[in-house]
N, C-alpha and C positions, 0 to 999 in steps of 0.2 A: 588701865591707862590713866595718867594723870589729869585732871583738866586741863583741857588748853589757856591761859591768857588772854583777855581779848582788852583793847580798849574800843571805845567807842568815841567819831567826835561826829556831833551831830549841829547844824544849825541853817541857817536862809541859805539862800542863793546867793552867791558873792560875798561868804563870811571867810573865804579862803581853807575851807574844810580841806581840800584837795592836798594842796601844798602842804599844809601842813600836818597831815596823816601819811604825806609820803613820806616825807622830813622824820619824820621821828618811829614807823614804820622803817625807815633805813639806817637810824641810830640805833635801832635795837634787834637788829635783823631780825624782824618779823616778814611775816606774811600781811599782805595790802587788798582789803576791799572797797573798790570806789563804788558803790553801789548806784553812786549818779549816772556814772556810764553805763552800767544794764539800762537803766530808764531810757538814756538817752540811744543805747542800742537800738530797743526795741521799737521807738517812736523813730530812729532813720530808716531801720528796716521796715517796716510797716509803709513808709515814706516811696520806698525804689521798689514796695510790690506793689503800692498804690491802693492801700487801704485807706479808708474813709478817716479823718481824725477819731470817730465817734466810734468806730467798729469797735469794743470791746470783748467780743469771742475772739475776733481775727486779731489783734494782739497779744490775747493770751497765749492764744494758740500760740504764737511767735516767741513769747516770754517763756515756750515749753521747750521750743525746740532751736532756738538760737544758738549756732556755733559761735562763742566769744570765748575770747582771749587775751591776756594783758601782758605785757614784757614791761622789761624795766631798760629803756635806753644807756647807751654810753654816758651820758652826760647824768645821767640819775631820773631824765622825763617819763612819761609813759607811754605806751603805744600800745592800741586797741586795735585788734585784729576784729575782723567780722567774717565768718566764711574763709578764715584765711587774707583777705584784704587788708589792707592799714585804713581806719576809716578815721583817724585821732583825729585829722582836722574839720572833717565833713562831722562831729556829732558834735564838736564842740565850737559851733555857730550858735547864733543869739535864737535864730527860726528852732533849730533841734532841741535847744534848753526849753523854749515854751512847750515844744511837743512834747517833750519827755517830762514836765509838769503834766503836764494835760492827761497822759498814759498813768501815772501814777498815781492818778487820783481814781483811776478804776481798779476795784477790789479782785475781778479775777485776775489781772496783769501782777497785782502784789502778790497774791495768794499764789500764782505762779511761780513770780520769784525767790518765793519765800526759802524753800530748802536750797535753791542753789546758792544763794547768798550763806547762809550756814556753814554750808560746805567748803568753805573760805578759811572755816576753823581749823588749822592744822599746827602742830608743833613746830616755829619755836613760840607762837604766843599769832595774833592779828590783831593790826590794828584798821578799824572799819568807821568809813565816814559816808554819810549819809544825810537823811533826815526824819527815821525810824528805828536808826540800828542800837540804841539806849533800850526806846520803850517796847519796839515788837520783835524785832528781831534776833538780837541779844541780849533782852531783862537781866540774864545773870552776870552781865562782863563787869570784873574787876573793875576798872576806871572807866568813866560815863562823864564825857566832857561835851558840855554845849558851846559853840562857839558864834558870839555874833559878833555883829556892827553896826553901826548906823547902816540908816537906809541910803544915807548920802556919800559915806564913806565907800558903802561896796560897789554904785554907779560910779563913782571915782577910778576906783581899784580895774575895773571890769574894761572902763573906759582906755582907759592908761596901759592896759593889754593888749586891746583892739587892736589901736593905734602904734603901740611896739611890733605888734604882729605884720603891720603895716594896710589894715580893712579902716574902714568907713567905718564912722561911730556918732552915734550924735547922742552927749551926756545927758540933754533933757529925752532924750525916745529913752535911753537907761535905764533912768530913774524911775520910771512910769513903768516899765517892763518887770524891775527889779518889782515895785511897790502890789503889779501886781500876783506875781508870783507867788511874795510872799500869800496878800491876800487869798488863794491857793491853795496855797500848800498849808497853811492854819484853818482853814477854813471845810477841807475836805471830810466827809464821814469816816475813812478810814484811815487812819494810820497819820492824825493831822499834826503838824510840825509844832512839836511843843520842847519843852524841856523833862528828860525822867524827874522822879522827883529825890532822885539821889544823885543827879548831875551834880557838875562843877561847871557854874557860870563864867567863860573868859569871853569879855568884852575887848575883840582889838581893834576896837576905832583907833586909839593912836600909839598901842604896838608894834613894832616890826614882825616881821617873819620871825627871826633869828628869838626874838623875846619869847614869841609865844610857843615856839619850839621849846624852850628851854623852858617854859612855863608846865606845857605838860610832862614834858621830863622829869621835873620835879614833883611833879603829881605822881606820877608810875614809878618813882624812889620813893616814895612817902609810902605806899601801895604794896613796895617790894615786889613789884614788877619788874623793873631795870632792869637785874640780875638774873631774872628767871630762866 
């Protein structure tokens, strides 16, 4: 069997990895791993059995045996089943994103997810965003894109969603959440948010969507991915 295709885009919290892994994940009909939502899975679940923050076996455990699932909405969004439930809005709160930092900085919880996330790999090619999926969990994928932004630009962006979404936000609690996340997620023993060292740096502090869509599209033609 041939190899599969993979990209990777990896970077902070609030660099818009999401969006645009799906964007370009639906330009090239691949296969999409948000590997932020297992995290955030595991740390809501854990959340409605009423596991301690800290329990790291009783999250593994959960990261062993958690029914998820992803769909692709009418409009192109995504929606996470859990158990069968639609849980898209309840994991993707400000509270569930610290939890699911806070979960992914324990080694048995990664070390869990590690082959189901793999398993993402299938023909016609995946594209996977993350904030390990370059250096631990896919080291061989064809294109390895880091994507940031300022720290002010992603409390902006994050901010500006709340508030479309029509929730309560306050831009100074953002920026202090965002600042420490990061500190976090770089900071962790395993698996700490860096750059591969065969990444491609895209900064879109003052990108649009649209650009940096087309930014790694050009990467993945450069690649001879496009076509694959």
């Amino acid at each position: 069997m041939a190899e599969v295709p993979i990209i990777t885009i990896d970077g902070p919290s609030g660099s818009g990895k999401g969006t645009i892994a799906r964007r370009v994940a639906d330009a090239l009909g691949w296969h999409l791993l948000d590997s932020g939502a297992l995290y955030r899975l595991v740390a809501h679940a854990g959340h409605l059995r009423g596991l301690h923050p800290a329990d790291e076996p009783g999250h593994a455990r959960l990261a062993e045996t958690l029914d998820a699932s992803f769909e692709t909405t009418a409009d192109g969004g995504e929606r996470v089943l859990l158990d069968g439930r639609d849980v898209t809005a309840a994991i993707r709160t400000e509270a569930c994103g610290g939890g699911a930092s806070r979960v992914a900085a324990m080694p048995a919880v990664r070390a869990a997810l590690l082959e189901r996330q793999r398993a993402f790999a299938r023909p016609p090619g995946l594209v996977a965003d993350g904030r390990d999926m370059g250096t631990v969990v896919f080291p061989g994928a064809a294109l390895k894109i880091f994507l940031t932004a300022s720290a002010e630009e992603r409390a902006r962006r994050r901010y500006k969603q709340l508030k479309d979404k029509g929730s309560s936000a306050s831009l100074a609690a953002l920026s202090l959440e965002i600042a420490e996340r990061d500190r976090r997620d770089a900071s962790r023993p395993i698996s700490p948010l860096r750059p591969a060292d065969d990444a491609v740096i895209v900064d879109s502090t003052s990108m649009s969507v649209d650009a940096v869509v087309a930014r790694v599209l050009e990467l993945a033609d450069q690649a001879r991915l496009a076509a694959h």
